[in-house]
Structure formats: C-alpha cells, structure tokens
LOVO-988555 format. One record per residue (C-alpha): residue number from 1; residue in one letter; x negated, y negated, z negated. Coordinates in Angstrom, 1 decimal, padded with zeros to 4 digits. Each point is the difference from the previous one (the first is absolute). Layout:
LOVO-988555
NUM | A | X | Y | Z
...
This chain:
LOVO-988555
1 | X | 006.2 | -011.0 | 014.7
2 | X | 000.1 | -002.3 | -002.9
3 | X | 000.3 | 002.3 | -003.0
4 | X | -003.2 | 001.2 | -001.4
5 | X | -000.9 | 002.8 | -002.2
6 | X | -000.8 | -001.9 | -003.3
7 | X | -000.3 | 003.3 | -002.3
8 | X | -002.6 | -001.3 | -002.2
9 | X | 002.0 | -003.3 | -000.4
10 | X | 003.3 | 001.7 | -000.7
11 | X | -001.4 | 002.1 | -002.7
12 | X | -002.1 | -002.6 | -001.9
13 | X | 003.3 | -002.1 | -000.2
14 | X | 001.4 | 002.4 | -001.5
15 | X | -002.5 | 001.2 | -002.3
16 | X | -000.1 | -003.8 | -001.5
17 | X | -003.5 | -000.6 | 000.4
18 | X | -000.1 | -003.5 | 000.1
19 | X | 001.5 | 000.1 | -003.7
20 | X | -002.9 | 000.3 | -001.3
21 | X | -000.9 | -003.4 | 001.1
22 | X | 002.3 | -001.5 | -002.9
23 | X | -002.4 | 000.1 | -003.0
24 | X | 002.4 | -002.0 | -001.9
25 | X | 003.6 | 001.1 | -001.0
26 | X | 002.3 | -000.3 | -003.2
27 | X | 002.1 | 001.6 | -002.1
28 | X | 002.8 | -002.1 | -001.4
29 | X | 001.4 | 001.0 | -003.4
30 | X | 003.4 | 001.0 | 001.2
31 | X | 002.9 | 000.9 | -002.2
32 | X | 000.3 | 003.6 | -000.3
33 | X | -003.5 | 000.9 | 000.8
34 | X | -000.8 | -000.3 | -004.0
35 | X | -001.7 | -002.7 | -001.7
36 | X | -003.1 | -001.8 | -000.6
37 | X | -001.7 | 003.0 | -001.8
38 | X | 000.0 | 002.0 | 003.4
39 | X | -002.6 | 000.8 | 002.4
40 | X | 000.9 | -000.8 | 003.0
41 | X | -002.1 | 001.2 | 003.5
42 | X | 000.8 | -000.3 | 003.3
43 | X | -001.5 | 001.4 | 003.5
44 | X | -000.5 | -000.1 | 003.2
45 | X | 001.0 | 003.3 | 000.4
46 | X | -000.3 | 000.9 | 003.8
47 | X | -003.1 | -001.9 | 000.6
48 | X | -001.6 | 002.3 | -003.3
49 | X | 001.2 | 003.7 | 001.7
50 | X | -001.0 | -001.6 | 003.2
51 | X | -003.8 | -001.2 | -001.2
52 | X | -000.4 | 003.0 | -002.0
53 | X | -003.2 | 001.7 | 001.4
54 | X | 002.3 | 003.0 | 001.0
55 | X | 002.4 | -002.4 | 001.9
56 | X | -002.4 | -001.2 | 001.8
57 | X | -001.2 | 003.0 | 001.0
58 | X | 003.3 | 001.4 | 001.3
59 | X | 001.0 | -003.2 | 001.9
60 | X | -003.7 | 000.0 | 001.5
61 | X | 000.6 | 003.6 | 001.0
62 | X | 003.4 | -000.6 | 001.4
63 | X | -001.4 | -002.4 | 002.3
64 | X | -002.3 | 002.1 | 001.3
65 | X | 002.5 | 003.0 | 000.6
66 | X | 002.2 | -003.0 | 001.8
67 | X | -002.9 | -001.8 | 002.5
68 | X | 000.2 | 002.8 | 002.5
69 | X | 003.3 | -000.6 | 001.0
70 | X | -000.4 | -004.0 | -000.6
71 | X | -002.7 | 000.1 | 002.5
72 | X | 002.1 | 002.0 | 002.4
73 | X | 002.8 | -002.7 | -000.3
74 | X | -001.9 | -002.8 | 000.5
75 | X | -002.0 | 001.7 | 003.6
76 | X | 004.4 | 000.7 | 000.8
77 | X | 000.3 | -003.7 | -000.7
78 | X | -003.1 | -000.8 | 001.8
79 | X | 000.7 | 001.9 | 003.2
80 | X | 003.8 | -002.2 | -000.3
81 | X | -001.7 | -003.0 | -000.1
82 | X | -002.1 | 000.9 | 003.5
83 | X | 003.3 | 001.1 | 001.4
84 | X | 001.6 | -003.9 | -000.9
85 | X | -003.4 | -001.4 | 001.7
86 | X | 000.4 | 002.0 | 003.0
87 | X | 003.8 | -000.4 | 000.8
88 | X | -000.6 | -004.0 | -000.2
89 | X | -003.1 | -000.3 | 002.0
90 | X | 001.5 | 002.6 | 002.6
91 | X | 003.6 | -001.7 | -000.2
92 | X | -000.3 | -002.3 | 003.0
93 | X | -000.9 | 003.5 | 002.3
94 | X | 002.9 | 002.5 | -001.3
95 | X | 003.2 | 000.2 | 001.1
96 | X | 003.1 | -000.5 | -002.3
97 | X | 000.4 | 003.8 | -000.2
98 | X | -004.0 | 000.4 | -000.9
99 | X | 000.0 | -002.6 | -002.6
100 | X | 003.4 | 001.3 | -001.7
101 | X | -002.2 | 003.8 | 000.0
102 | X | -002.5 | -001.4 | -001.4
103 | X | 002.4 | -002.3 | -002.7
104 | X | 001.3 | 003.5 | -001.3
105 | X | -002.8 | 001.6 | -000.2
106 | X | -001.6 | -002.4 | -002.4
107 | X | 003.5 | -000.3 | -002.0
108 | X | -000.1 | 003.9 | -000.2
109 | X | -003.4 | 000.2 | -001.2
110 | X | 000.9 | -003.3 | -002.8
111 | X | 003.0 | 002.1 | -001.0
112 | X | -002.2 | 003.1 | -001.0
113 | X | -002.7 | -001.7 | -001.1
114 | X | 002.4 | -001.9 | -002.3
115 | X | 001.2 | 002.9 | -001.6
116 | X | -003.2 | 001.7 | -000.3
117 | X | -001.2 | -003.1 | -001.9
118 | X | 003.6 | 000.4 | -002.4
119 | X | -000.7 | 003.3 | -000.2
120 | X | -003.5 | -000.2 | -001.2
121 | X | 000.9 | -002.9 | -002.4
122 | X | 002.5 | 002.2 | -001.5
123 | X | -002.6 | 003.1 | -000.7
124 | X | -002.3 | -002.2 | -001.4
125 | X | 002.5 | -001.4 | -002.3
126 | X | 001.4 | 003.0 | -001.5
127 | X | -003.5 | 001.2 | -000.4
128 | X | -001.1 | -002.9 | -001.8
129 | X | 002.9 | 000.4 | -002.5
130 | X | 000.0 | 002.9 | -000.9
131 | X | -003.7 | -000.4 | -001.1
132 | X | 001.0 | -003.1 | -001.7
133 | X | 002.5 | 001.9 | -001.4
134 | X | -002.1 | 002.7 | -001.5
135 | X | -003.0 | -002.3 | -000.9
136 | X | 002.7 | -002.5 | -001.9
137 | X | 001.1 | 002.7 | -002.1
138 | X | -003.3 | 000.7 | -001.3
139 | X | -001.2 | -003.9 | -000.1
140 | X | 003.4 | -000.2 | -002.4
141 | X | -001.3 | 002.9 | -001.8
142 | X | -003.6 | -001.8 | -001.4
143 | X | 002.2 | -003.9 | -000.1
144 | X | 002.1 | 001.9 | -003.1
145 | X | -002.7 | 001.5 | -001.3
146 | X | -001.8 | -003.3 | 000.4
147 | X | 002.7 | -002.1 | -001.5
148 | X | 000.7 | 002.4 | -002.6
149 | X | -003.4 | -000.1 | -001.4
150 | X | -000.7 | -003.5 | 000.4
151 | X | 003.7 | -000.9 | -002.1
152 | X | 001.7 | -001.1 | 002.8
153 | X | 003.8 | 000.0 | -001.0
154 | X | 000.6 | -000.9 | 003.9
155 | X | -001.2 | -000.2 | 003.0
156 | X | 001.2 | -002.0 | 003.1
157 | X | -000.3 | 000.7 | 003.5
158 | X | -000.8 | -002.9 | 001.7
159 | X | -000.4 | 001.2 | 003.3
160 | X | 003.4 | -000.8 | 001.9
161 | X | 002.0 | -003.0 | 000.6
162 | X | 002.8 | 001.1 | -002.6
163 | X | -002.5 | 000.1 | -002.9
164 | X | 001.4 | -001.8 | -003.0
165 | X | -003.5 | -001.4 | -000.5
166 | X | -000.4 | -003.7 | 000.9
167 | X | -003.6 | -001.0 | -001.7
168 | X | -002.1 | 002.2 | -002.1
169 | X | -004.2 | -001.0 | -001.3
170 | X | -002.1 | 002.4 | 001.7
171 | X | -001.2 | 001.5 | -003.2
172 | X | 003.9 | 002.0 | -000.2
173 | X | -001.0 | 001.6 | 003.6
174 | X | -001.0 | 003.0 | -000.1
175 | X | -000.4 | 001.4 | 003.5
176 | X | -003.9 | -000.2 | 000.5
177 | X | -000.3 | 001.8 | -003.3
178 | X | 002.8 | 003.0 | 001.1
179 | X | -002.0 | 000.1 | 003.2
180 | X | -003.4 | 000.5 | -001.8
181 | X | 001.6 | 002.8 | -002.4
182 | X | 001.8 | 001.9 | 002.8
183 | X | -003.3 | -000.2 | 001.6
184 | X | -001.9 | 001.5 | -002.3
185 | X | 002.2 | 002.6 | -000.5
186 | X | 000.7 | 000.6 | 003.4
187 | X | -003.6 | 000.4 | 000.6
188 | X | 000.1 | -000.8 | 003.7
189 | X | -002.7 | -002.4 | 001.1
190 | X | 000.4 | -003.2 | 001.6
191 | X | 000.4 | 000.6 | 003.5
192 | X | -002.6 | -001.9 | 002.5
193 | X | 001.4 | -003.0 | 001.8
194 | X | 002.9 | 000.8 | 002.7
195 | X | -001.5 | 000.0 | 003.5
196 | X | 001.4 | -003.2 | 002.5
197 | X | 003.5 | 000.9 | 001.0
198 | X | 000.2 | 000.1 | 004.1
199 | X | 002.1 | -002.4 | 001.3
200 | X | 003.7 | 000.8 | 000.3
201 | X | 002.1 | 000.1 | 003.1
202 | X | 001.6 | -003.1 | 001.7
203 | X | -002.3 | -002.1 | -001.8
C-alpha cells in the first residue's frame, strides 16, 4: 500500500499556512489601481481566517473528530503490511495456487483500503471547506471594517499565486492586525497546542 492518509497535510496546504512565513511583500503602483494618494493594503488572507483563534479551534476539532478513523486506516494498513511479510517469507513453501490466494487477497484488501483512504480524504475536505467557508465570510467582514476605518482605499489579497502583488514593505500588511481584531471580537480563546498527529498509513 503506498498511499497514506495525509489529512492534516492536505488541509494545511490548502489553508496556506506557510504564507504567513512571507513577512515581506509589495504593492506596486499599478495603473488603474489609483494613484499615489491611495492606501494601499494587502493580505495574507487564508493564513489570517486560518490563524484566527476560531480557525484554529475548528481545524483542531476536526482533527479530532477524523483520528478515529485515521487510526483505524493505519492498523488496515498495518495488518497489509504483515500479510506482504508473510507471503515472502512463506513463498519458497506454497504452491503456485497458494501464493496466487494469498496475492489476491492482499490486492483485495489494497483495493478497499485505497478507497477507504479516498473516501476519508474527501470527508475531511468538504468539512474543512465549508468551515473555511463560513469562517472567511466573517474574517472578510472585520478586514472591511478594518480597512475602512484605518483609510484603506484597497486592500490586496496576497494569498494565491495570481495575486497582482509582486513586493509590498511589511508596514502595508495587514493580516496580523485583522487577525487580532477578528479575535477580539470573536472572543474565542487561543486554543492549547494540537496534540502529535499519529503517524499515517503506508508511511
């Protein structure tokens, strides 16, 4: 079996975690965007809904709902792997027709196992979004309010690959300071640290 149930991995790509790594982007002054006598922001605006005290909490809770059944995918992969050891240390004493018995059994048990693993994947996924979803909504809710009382004329989203912004000083981000105002209004505490994630299947 070499696919693994990487849930946490998946999820964390795509909340865009590792954006907030880059502490130093720019806004050019493009035509069309108005001129010199505009305030311009941007954000990391995944990585701010996703370190939001609330997002935190929902993704930390989601993992917890999904390590159940990512513990009982990785003892299916386990007990697959024992199967593998025990058809090649028994392969010199088993007939043709034994070892082919035993071949499709472990192919069977890959195939499920496979899809239990998409399956699974897929669940977490569309739970994930749709709390992203929900919790973006809101995060964009306090940015506007943010920008609008700060006299910000725009604000860029600097989050995907498309962005239009190429360099921008650190003092136009804003994302640390919509995450401490959504905070605050949000009221949730900061969640404890997450507990070590068991290790994944096939790994």
């Amino acid at each position: 079996m070499k696919r693994s149930l990487s849930l946490v991995c998946v999820m964390i790509t795509s909340f865009g975690l590792t954006a907030m790594a880059q502490t130093s982007h720019s806004v050019p002054n493009a035509p069309g965007m108005g001129g010199s006598h505009e305030k311009i922001a941007v954000i990391m605006f995944q990585a701010a809904v996703a370190r939001t005290n609330e997002g935190q909490r929902d993704f930390q809770n989601l993992e917890k709902k999904f390590a159940p059944k990512n513990e009982q995918l990785k003892q299916e992969s386990d007990q697959i792997k024992t199967l593998q050891k025990s058809l090649q240390a028994d392969a010199k004493t088993l007939t043709p027709e034994q070892r082919q018995e035993k071949v499709s059994e472990i192919q069977d048990k890959e195939k499920i196992l496979q899809q239990q693993v998409e399956d699974a994947r897929s669940d977490f996924q569309n739970e994930m979004g749709s709390a992203f979803n929900g919790l973006a909504q809101k995060v964009g809710a306090v940015m506007t309010a943010y920008a609008q009382q700060h006299g910000y004329s725009i604000v860029l989203d600097a989050s995907s690959a498309q962005s239009p912004v190429l360099w921008a000083s650190p003092t136009t981000d804003i994302t640390k300071a919509v995450i401490a105002a959504y905070n605050q209004k949000s009221g949730v505490p900061a969640p404890p640290p997450p507990a070590p994630t068991p290790g994944a299947p096939g790994k």
